[in-house]
C-alpha positions in Angstrom: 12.5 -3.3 0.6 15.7 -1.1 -0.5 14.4 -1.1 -4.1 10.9 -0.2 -3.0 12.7 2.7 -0.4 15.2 4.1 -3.2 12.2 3.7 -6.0 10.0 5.4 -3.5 12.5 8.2 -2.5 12.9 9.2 -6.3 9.2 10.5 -6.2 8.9 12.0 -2.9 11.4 12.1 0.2 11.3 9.1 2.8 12.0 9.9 6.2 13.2 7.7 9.3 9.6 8.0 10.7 8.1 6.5 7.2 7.0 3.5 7.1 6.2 0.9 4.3 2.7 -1.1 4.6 3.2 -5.2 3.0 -0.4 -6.1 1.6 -1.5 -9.0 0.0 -3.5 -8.3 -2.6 -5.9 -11.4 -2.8 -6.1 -10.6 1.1 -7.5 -7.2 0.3 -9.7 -8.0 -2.0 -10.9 -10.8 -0.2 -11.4 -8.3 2.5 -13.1 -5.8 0.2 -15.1 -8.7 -0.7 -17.3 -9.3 2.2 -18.4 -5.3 2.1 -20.1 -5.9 -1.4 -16.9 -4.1 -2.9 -15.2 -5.2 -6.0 -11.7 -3.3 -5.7 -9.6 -3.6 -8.8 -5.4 -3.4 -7.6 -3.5 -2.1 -10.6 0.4 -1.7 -11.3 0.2 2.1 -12.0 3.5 4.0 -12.5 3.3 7.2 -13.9 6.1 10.0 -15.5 4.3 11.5 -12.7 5.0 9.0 -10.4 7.9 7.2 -11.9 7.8 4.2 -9.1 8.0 1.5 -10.4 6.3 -0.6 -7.1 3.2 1.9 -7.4 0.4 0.3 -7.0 -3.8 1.8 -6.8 -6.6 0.6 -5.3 -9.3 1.4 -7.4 -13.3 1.3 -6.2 -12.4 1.3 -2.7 -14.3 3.1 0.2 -12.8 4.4 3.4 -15.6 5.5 5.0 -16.8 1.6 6.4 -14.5 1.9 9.7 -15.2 -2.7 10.3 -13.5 -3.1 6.5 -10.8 -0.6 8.0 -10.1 -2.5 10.5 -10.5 -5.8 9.0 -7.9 -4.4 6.1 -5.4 -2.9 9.0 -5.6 -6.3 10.8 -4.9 -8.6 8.1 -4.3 -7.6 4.8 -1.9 -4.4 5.8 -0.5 -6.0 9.0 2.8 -6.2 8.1 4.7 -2.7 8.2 8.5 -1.8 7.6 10.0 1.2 9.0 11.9 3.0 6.9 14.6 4.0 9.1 15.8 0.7 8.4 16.6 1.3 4.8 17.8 4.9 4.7 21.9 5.8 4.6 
Protein backbone atom coordinates (compact mmCIF):
# COMPACT_ATOMS: atom_id res chain seq x y z
CA UNK A 1 0.00 0.00 0.00
CA UNK A 2 2.94 2.70 0.24
CA UNK A 3 3.87 2.06 -3.36
CA UNK A 4 0.34 2.26 -4.51
CA UNK A 5 0.02 5.71 -2.09
CA UNK A 6 3.35 7.39 -3.35
CA UNK A 7 2.55 6.01 -7.13
CA UNK A 8 -0.84 7.36 -6.59
CA UNK A 9 0.29 10.77 -5.07
CA UNK A 10 2.66 11.43 -8.25
CA UNK A 11 -0.64 11.82 -10.40
CA UNK A 12 -2.88 13.57 -8.13
CA UNK A 13 -2.62 14.58 -4.26
CA UNK A 14 -3.80 11.92 -1.64
CA UNK A 15 -5.23 13.31 1.44
CA UNK A 16 -5.75 11.78 5.02
CA UNK A 17 -9.46 11.43 4.24
CA UNK A 18 -8.54 9.24 0.84
CA UNK A 19 -8.99 6.10 0.84
CA UNK A 20 -7.75 3.02 -1.23
CA UNK A 21 -10.55 0.30 -2.49
CA UNK A 22 -8.76 -3.66 -2.60
CA UNK A 23 -10.78 -5.49 -5.43
CA UNK A 24 -10.40 -8.73 -6.73
CA UNK A 25 -10.60 -8.84 -10.04
CA UNK A 26 -12.11 -12.44 -10.80
CA UNK A 27 -14.51 -11.25 -7.89
CA UNK A 28 -15.69 -8.35 -10.06
CA UNK A 29 -16.05 -9.90 -12.87
CA UNK A 30 -17.72 -12.68 -11.48
CA UNK A 31 -20.01 -10.02 -10.10
CA UNK A 32 -20.37 -8.25 -13.45
CA UNK A 33 -21.13 -11.65 -14.53
CA UNK A 34 -24.51 -12.39 -13.22
CA UNK A 35 -25.84 -8.79 -14.69
CA UNK A 36 -25.16 -10.17 -18.41
CA UNK A 37 -21.95 -7.82 -18.37
CA UNK A 38 -18.71 -8.93 -19.72
CA UNK A 39 -16.22 -6.25 -18.06
CA UNK A 40 -12.70 -6.32 -19.43
CA UNK A 41 -10.02 -5.05 -16.21
CA UNK A 42 -6.92 -3.73 -17.99
CA UNK A 43 -3.41 -2.53 -16.51
CA UNK A 44 -3.63 1.03 -18.03
CA UNK A 45 -0.92 3.55 -17.17
CA UNK A 46 -0.64 6.42 -19.10
CA UNK A 47 2.13 9.58 -19.55
CA UNK A 48 -1.10 11.00 -18.57
CA UNK A 49 -1.54 8.98 -15.72
CA UNK A 50 1.91 7.69 -15.02
CA UNK A 51 0.64 5.06 -12.14
CA UNK A 52 1.90 2.39 -12.48
CA UNK A 53 -1.07 0.37 -10.22
CA UNK A 54 -3.77 1.97 -12.68
CA UNK A 55 -6.08 -0.14 -13.49
CA UNK A 56 -9.76 0.41 -15.88
CA UNK A 57 -12.75 -1.20 -15.87
CA UNK A 58 -13.90 -1.26 -19.20
CA UNK A 59 -17.79 -2.14 -20.32
CA UNK A 60 -19.11 -1.54 -17.00
CA UNK A 61 -22.46 0.02 -15.98
CA UNK A 62 -23.25 2.05 -12.84
CA UNK A 63 -26.58 2.67 -13.28
CA UNK A 64 -27.78 -1.28 -11.93
CA UNK A 65 -27.81 -0.13 -8.06
CA UNK A 66 -28.20 -4.59 -6.91
CA UNK A 67 -24.57 -5.04 -8.98
CA UNK A 68 -23.49 -1.81 -6.94
CA UNK A 69 -24.12 -3.23 -4.05
CA UNK A 70 -23.17 -6.70 -4.82
CA UNK A 71 -19.58 -5.05 -6.12
CA UNK A 72 -19.39 -2.77 -2.71
CA UNK A 73 -20.14 -5.84 -0.62
CA UNK A 74 -17.80 -8.26 -1.95
CA UNK A 75 -15.60 -7.52 -4.56
CA UNK A 76 -14.56 -3.73 -3.20
CA UNK A 77 -14.97 -4.64 0.52
CA UNK A 78 -11.75 -4.13 1.60
CA UNK A 79 -10.71 -0.32 1.91
CA UNK A 80 -7.36 1.34 3.26
CA UNK A 81 -7.35 4.76 4.47
CA UNK A 82 -4.83 6.69 3.43
CA UNK A 83 -4.05 8.49 6.45
CA UNK A 84 -2.15 5.55 7.20
CA UNK A 85 0.42 5.86 4.53
CA UNK A 86 1.03 9.60 4.33
CA UNK A 87 4.31 11.35 6.22
Amino acid sequence: MVAVVAATAKARAVKPRHGFAIGNVGVVKDACGTFGLKIRVIHEPSKKNPNPAYTAVRNYRSDELQLLELLAAEAWSELEDAKQYIS
